[in-house]
Structures are given as structure tokens and as C-alpha cells.
C-alpha positions as CSV (number, residue, x, y, z in Angstrom):
1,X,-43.3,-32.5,-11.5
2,X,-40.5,-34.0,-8.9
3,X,-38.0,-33.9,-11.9
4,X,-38.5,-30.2,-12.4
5,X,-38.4,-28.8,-9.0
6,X,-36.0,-30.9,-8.3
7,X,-33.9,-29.4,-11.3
8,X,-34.9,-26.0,-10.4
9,X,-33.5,-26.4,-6.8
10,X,-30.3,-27.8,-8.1
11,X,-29.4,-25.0,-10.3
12,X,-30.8,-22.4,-7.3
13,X,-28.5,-24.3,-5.4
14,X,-25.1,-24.3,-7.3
15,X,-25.7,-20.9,-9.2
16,X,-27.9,-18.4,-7.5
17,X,-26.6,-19.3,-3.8
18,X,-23.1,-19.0,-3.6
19,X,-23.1,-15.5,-5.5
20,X,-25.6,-14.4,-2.3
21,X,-23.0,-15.9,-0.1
22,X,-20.2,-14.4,-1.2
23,X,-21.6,-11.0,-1.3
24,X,-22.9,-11.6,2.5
25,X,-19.0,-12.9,3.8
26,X,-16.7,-9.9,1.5
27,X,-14.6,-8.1,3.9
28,X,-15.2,-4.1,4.0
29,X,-12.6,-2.2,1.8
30,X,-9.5,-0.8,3.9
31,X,-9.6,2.6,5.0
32,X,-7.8,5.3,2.9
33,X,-4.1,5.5,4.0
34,X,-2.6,8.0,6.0
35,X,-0.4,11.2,5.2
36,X,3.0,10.5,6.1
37,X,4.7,14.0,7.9
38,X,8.1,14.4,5.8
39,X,8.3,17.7,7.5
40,X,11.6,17.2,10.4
41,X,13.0,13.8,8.4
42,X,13.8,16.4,5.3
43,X,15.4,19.0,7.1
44,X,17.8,16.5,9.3
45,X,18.3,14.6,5.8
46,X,19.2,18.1,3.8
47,X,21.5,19.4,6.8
48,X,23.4,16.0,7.2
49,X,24.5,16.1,2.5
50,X,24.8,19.7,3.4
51,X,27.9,19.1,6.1
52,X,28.5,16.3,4.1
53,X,29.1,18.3,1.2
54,X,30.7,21.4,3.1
55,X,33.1,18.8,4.3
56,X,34.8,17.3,1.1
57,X,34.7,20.6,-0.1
58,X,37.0,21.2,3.0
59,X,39.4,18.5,3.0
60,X,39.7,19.2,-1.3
61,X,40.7,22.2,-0.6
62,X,43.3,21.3,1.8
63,X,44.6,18.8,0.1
64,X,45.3,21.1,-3.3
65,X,47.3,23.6,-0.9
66,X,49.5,20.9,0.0
């Protein structure tokens, strides 16, 4: 009778316990991430290639009527 509960304790002990455990200590899932605004980054990034462009366009142009 010792032999058996003591067998029965042992494999309680090394299988059924440390799955309770780890479900008791898992960390909460991280929230959902956050919209990023692209709303004033876009318009300064679209204005700057747009002098840029407007620019070589420009100094082409002066260059050919040289």
C-alpha cells in the first residue's frame, strides 16, 4: 500500500504539478499595438522629393541652355 501511494504521489508530483504551475506563473498577453499617426510625417516627406525634384528639374534645365 506504501509502494502505491507512494508511486501515485511521485507521478502527481513530476506530471500533474508543474503543468498547474506553469499555468498559475504565464505572463498576461501584451496589449494590442497602437496606431501610428503618418498624417504630418507624409506631407513634410512628399513636399521635401517634391522641391527635391522641382530642383534638378531646374538646374537640368539650366545646364542644357548653356
Amino acid at each position: 500500500m506504501k509502494k502505491t501511494l507512494l508511486a501515485i504521489v511521485l507521478v502527481f508530483t513530476l506530471l500533474v504539478l508543474p503543468i498547474l504551475v506553469n499555468e498559475a506563473s504565464a505572463q498576461p498577453p501584451p496589449p494590442p499595438p497602437q496606431d501610428i499617426p503618418i498624417d504630418g510625417g507624409l506631407f513634410l516627406l512628399i513636399a521635401a522629393g517634391a522641391t527635391y525634384g522641382a530642383r534638378k528639374l531646374y538646374k537640368q534645365q539650366k545646364e542644357e541652355k548653356s
